[in-house]
VEXMAR-378340 format. One record per residue (C-alpha): residue number from 1; residue in one letter; x, y, z. Coordinates in pm, 1 decimal. Layout:
N
<NUM a <X Y Z>>
...
This chain:
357
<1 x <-1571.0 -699.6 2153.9>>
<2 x <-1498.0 -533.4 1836.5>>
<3 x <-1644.2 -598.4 1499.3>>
<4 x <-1549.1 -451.1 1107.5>>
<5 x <-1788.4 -357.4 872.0>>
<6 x <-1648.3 -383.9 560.7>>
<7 x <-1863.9 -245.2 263.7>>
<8 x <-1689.6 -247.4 -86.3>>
<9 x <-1948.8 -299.8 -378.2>>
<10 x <-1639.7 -400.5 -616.1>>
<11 x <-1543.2 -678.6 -376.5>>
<12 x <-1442.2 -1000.8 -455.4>>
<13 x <-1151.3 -795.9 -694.0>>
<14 x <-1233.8 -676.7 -1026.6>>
<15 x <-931.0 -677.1 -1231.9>>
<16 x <-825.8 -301.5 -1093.9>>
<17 x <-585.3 -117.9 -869.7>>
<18 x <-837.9 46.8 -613.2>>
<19 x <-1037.4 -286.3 -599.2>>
<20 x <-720.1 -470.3 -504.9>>
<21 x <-593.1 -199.2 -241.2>>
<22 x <-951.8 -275.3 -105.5>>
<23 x <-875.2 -655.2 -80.9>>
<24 x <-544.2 -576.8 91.3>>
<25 x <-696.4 -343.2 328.4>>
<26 x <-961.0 -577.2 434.7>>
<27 x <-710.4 -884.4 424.3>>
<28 x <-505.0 -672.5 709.8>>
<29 x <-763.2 -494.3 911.4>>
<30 x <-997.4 -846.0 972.0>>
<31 x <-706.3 -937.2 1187.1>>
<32 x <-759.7 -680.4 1396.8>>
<33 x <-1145.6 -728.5 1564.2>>
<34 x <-1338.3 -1009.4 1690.8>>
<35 x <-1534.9 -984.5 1428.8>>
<36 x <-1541.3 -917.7 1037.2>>
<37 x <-1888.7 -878.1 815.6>>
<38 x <-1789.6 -777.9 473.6>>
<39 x <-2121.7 -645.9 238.1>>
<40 x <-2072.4 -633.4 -142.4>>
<41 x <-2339.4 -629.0 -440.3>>
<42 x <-2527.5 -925.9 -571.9>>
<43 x <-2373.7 -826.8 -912.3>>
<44 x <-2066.6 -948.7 -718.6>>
<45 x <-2181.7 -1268.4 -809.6>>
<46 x <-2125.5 -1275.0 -1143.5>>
<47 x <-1830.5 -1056.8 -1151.4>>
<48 x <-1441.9 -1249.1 -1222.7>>
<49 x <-1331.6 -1351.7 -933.2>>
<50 x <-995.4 -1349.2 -867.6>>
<51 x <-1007.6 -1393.8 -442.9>>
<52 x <-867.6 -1669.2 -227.5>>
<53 x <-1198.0 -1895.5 -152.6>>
<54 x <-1116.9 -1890.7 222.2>>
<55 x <-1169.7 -1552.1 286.0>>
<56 x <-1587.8 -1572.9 206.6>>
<57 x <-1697.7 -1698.8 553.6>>
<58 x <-1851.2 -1349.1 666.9>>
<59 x <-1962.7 -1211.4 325.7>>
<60 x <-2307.0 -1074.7 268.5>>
<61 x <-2442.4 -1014.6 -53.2>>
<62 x <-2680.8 -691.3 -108.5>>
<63 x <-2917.5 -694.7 -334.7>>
<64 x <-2885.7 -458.7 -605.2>>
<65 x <-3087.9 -350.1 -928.4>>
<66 x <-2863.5 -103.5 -1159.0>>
<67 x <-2749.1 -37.8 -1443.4>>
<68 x <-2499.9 -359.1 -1411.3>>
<69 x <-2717.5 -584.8 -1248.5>>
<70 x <-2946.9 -484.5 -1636.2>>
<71 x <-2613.2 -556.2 -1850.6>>
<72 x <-2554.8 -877.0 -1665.1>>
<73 x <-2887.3 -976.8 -1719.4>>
<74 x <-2953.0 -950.1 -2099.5>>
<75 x <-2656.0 -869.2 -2266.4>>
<76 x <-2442.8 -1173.9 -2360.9>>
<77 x <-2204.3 -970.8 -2479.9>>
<78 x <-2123.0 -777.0 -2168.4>>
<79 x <-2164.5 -1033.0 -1903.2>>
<80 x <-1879.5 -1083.8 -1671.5>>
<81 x <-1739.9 -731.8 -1847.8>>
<82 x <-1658.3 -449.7 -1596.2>>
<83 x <-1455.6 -219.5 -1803.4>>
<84 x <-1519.5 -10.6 -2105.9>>
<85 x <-1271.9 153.5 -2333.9>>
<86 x <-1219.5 497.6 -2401.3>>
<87 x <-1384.2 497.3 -2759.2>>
<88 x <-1661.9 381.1 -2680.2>>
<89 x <-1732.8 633.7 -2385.4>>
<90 x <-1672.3 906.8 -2608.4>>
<91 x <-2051.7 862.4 -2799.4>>
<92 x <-2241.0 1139.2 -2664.3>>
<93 x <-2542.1 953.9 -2467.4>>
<94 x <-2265.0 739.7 -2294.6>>
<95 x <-2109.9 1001.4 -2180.9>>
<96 x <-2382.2 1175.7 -2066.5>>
<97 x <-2469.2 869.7 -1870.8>>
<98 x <-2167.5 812.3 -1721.8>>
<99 x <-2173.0 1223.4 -1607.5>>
<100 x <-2511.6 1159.7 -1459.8>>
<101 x <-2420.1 848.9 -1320.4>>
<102 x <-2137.4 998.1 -1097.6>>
<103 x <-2330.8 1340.9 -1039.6>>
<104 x <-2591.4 1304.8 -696.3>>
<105 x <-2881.1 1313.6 -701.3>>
<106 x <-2900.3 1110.3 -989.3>>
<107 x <-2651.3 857.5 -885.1>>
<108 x <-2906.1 739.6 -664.1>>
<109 x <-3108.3 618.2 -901.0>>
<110 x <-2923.6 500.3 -1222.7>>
<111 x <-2540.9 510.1 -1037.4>>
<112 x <-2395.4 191.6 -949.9>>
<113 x <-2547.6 44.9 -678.2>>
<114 x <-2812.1 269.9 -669.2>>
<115 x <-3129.3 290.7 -438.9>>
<116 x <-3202.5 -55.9 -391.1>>
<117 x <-2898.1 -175.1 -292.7>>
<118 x <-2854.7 176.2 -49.1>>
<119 x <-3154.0 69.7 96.0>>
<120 x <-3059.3 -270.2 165.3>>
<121 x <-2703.5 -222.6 286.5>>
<122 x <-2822.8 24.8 530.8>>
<123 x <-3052.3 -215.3 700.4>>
<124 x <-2754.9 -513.0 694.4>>
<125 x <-2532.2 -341.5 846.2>>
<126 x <-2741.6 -180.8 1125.5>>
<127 x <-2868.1 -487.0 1212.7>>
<128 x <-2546.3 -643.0 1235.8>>
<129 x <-2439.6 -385.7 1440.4>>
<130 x <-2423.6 -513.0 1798.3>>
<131 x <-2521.5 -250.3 2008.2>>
<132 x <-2220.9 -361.1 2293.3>>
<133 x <-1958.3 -418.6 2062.7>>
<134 x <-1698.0 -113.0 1896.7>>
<135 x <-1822.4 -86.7 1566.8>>
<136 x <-1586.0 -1.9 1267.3>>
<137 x <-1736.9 126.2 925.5>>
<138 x <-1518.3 86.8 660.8>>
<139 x <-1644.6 269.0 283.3>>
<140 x <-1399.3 343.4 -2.6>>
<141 x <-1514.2 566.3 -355.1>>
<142 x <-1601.6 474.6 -585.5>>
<143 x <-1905.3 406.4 -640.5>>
<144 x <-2067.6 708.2 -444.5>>
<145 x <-2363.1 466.6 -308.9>>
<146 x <-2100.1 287.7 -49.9>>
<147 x <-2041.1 657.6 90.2>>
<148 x <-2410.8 736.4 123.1>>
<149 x <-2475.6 398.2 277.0>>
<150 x <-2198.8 508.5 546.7>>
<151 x <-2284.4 824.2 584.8>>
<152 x <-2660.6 719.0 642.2>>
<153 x <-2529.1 431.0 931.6>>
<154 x <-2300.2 690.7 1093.7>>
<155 x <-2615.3 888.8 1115.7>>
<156 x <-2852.9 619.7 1282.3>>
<157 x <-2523.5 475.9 1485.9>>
<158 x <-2294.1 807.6 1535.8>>
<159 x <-2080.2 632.4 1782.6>>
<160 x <-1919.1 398.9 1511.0>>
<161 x <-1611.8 505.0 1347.9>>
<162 x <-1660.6 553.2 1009.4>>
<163 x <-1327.0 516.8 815.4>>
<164 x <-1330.8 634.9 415.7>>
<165 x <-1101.9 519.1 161.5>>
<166 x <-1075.9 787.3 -152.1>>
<167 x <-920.8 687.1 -467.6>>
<168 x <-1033.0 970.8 -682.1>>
<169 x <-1149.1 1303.3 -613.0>>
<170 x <-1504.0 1339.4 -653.8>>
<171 x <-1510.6 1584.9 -913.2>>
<172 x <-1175.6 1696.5 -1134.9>>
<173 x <-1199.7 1955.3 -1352.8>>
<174 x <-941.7 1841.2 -1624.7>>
<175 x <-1150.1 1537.1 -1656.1>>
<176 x <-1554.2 1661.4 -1629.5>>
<177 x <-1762.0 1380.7 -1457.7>>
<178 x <-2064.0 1540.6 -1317.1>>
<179 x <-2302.8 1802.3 -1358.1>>
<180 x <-2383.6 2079.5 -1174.0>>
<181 x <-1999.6 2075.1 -1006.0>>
<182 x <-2040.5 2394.1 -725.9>>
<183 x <-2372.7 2118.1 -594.9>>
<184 x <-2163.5 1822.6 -613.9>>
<185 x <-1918.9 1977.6 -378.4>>
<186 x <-2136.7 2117.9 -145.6>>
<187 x <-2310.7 1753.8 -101.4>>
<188 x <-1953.7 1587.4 -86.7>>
<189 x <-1839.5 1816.6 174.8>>
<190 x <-2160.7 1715.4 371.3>>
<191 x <-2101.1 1369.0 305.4>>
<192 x <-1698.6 1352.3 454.3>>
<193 x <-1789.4 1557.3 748.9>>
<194 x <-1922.1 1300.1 915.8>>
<195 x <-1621.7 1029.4 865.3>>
<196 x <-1397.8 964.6 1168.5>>
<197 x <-1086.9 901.1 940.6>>
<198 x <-1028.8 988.3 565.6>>
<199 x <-729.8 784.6 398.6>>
<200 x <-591.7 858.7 31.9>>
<201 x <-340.6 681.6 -197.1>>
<202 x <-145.6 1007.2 -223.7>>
<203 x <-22.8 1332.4 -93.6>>
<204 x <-140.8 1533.4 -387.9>>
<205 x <-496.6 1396.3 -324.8>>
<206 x <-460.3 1389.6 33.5>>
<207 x <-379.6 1795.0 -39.3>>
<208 x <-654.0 1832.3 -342.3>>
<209 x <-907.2 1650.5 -61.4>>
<210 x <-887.2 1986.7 179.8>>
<211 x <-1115.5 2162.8 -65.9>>
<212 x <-1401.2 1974.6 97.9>>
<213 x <-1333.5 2101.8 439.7>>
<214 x <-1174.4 1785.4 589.5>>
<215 x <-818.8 1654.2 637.9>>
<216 x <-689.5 1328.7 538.1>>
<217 x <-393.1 1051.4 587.7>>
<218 x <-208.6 926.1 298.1>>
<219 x <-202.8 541.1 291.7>>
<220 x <33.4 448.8 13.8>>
<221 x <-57.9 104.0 -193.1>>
<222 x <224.1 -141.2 -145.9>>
<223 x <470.2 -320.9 -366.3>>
<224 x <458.7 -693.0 -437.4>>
<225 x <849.8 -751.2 -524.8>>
<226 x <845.4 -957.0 -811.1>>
<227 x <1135.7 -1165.9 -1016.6>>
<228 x <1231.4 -944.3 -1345.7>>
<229 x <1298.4 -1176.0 -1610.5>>
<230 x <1385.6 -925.8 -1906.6>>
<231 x <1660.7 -1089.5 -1980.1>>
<232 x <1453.2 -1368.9 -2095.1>>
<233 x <1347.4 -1146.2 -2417.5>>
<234 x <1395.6 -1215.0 -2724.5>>
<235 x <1350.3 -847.4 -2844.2>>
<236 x <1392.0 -532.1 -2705.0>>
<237 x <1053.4 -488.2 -2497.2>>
<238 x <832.0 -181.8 -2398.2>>
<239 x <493.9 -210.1 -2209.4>>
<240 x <199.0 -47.0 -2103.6>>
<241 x <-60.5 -247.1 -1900.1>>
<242 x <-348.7 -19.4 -1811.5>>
<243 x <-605.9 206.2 -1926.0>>
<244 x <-572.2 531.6 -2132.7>>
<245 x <-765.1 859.8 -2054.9>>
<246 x <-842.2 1072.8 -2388.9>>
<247 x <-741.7 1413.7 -2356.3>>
<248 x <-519.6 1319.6 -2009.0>>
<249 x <-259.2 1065.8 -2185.2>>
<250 x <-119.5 1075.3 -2556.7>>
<251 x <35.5 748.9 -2685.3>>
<252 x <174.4 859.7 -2995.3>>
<253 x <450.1 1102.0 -2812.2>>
<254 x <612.1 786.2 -2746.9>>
<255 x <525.8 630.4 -3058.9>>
<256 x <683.1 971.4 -3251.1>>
<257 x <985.6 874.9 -3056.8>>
<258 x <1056.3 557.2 -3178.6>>
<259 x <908.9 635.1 -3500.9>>
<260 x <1166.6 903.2 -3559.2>>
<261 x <1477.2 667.4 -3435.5>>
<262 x <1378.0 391.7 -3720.4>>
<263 x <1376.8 675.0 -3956.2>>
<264 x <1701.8 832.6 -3868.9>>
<265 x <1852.8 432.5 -3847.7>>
<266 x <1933.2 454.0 -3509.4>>
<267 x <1691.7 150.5 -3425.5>>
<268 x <1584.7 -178.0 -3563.0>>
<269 x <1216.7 -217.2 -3569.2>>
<270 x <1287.9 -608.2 -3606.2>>
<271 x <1448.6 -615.2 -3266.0>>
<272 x <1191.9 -428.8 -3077.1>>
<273 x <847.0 -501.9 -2942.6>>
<274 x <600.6 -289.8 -2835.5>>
<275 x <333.7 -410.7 -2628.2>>
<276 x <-24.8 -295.3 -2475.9>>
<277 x <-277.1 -481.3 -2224.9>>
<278 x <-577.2 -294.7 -2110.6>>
<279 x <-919.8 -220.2 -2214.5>>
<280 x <-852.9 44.5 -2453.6>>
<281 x <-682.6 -172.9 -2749.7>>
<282 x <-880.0 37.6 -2952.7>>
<283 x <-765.4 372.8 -2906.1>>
<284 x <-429.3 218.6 -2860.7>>
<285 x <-433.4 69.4 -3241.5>>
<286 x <-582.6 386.0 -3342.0>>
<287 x <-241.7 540.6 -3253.7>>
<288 x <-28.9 281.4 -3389.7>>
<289 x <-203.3 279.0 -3769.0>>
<290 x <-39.8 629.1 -3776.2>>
<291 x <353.8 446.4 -3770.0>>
<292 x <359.6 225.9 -4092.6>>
<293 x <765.0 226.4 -4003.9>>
<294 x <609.9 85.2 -3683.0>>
<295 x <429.4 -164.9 -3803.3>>
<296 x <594.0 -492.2 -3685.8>>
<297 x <722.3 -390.1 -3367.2>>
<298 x <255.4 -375.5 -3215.9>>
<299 x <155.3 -657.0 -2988.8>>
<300 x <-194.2 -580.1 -2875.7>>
<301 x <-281.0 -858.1 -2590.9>>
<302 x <-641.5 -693.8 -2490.1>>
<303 x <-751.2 -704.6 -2134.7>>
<304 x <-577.8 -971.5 -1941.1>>
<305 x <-576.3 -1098.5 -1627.2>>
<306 x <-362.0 -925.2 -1395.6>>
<307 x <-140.7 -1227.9 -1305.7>>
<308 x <-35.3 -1201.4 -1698.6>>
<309 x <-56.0 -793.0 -1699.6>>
<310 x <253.0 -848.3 -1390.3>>
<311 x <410.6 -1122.0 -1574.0>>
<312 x <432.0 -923.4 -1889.0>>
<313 x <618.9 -608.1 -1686.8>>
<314 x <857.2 -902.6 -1495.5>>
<315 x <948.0 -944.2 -1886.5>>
<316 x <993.4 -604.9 -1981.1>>
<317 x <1258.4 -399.3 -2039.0>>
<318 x <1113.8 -85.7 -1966.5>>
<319 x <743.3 -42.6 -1853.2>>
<320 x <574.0 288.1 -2008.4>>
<321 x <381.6 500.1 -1729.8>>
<322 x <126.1 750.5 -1868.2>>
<323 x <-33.1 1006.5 -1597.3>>
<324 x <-102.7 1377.2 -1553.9>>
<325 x <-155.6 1670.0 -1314.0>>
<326 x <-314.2 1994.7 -1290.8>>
<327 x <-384.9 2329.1 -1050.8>>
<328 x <-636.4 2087.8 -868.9>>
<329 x <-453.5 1762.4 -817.0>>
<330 x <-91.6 1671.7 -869.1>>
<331 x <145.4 1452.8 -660.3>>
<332 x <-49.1 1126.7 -836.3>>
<333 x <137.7 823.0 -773.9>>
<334 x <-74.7 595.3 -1008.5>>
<335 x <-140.3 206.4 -874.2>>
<336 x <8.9 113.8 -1187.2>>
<337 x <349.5 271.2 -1076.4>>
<338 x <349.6 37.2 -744.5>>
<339 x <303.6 -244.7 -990.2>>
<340 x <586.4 -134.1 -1249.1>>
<341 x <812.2 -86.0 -904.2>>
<342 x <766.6 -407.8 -797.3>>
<343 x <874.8 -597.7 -1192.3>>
<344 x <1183.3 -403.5 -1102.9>>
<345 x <1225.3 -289.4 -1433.4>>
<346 x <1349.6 87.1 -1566.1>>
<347 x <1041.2 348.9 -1591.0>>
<348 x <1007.1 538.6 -1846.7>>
<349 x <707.0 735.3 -1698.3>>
<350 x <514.4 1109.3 -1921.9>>
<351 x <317.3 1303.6 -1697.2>>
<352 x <86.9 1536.0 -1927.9>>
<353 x <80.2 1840.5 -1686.9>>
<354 x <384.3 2093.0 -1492.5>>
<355 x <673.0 1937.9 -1289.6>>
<356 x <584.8 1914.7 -895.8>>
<357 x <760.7 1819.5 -600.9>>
């Protein structure tokens, strides 16, 4: 007898890459064992949900009290909202918070999930844990609670296999998101020692993951093959669906670009569009203001679902890819670049960082 435990706190899918790769991984593995239990948060509850309704037969909700479970309780303006953009994370409390919020031990008590819901997962899952059966433990990052709770099981049941699922690294340097960083690694290094398996989404983070004294697999995400339909368009159509990191991705190269061709008349603002979907609309506008030659060719469509985000890179004649590297991590392949491969579309992709191999 074999059973999964499958703990994602972002699970039924938010509208994001790493949630979805989650929902694929679960969606394949269940077929596997005997048995599936999956364990996400009560916030879960209120989240979108974007799942097929048959696949809830063996889901547990834990209870949780953070700093979501607060928002979705008394602000009417952020319930049902899991993203933030840029701008607004660049106040100086909120990102304070959100440094303390990724940086243990705080995380433990204002992080997502946070000690309530630790507490509670722990004691699901052990008790569902049948004592003759082969137990799998399945965690992914983030949020850095669903690694404690696994690394606290493996520790009461050490003969489970305890499989991790990394995203990000914990810590990046480019991109500061904790305090006290030598700590944070020390913990984190404690913390994967004791997983059986350790997947990533890439070889440069399967490489950047060694620093923490473990060794990893790379499990690539997967393409959907989709339809293109550019040459349904109207106008000449560039896209970017996805968010945009200050300081890691700059807009307004490509902006200069085709600000520079309507200037020299070598391109007809009228007969181009230039579109953006994501959570930082903001920031995105902020860019565009600068281009009064630009002016016509902005369509800002907000945060979307992701059925429309695909549907508007089918249409697309070339889908923009911002990402970046560094000394610490390079070799990214972005989740956004499995969905731009599968519109089967051109690329026009800027990495802010040195060429790699």
């Amino acid at each position: 007898m074999s059973s999964l435990h499958f703990l994602s706190y972002y699970f039924p899918p938010i509208p994001s890459v790493a949630s979805r790769r989650n929902q694929y991984i679960y969606t394949e593995l269940r077929k596997q064992f005997d048995n599936t239990y999956r364990y996400v948060t009560s916030n879960a509850l209120h989240f979108p949900n974007n799942e097929d309704a048959s696949a809830k037969e063996t889901t547990y909700y834990i209870k949780t009290f953070d700093y979501r479970t607060l928002a979705l309780k008394y602000s009417k303006q952020q319930r049902g909202q899991l993203h933030y953009d840029e701008t607004r994370k660049q106040q100086s409390y909120i990102r304070f918070l959100i440094r303390l919020n990724e940086t243990l031990p705080f995380s433990l008590l204002i992080g997502e999930g946070g000690g309530r819901f630790i507490w509670n997962a722990v004691r699901k899952i052990l008790a569902n844990m049948d004592h003759t059966s082969d137990n799998v433990l399945f965690t992914s990052f983030r949020p850095t609670a669903d690694i404690i709770v696994g690394y606290i099981v493996k520790y009461f049941r050490p003969e489970c296999r305890w499989i991790i699922s990394m995203h990000d690294l914990p810590y990046t340097r480019q991109r500061p998101n904790v305090y006290f960083p030598r700590l944070q690694q020390m913990i984190w290094k404690r913390l994967l020692s004791k997983a059986n398996h350790l997947i990533t989404v890439s070889d440069g983070l399967t490489q950047a993951i060694q620093a923490y004294g473990v060794k990893a697999t790379t499990l690539l995400n997967g393409v959907q093959i989709r339809a293109p339909r550019s040459a349904e368009n109207e106008f000449f159509t560039i896209s970017y669906t996805g968010s945009i990191y200050r300081q890691l991705m700059d807009p307004s190269i490509l902006m200069d670009c085709l600000s520079q061709l309507v200037a020299d008349h070598h391109l007809d603002p009228t007969k181009v569009r230039l579109n953006y979907a994501g959570k930082d609309s903001v920031y995105w506008m902020s860019h565009a203001h600068k281009y009064p030659n630009l002016k016509s060719i902005f369509i800002d469509y907000g945060l979307i679902p992701q059925c429309d985000a695909m549907s508007l890179q089918e249409k697309s004649n070339i889908n923009y890819l911002m990402s970046w590297n560094d000394e610490q991590l390079h070799g990214v392949l972005t989740g956004k670049l499995f969905e731009y491969l599968g519109a089967r579309n051109p690329i026009l992709a800027l990495i802010n960082g040195k060429k790699t191999t």
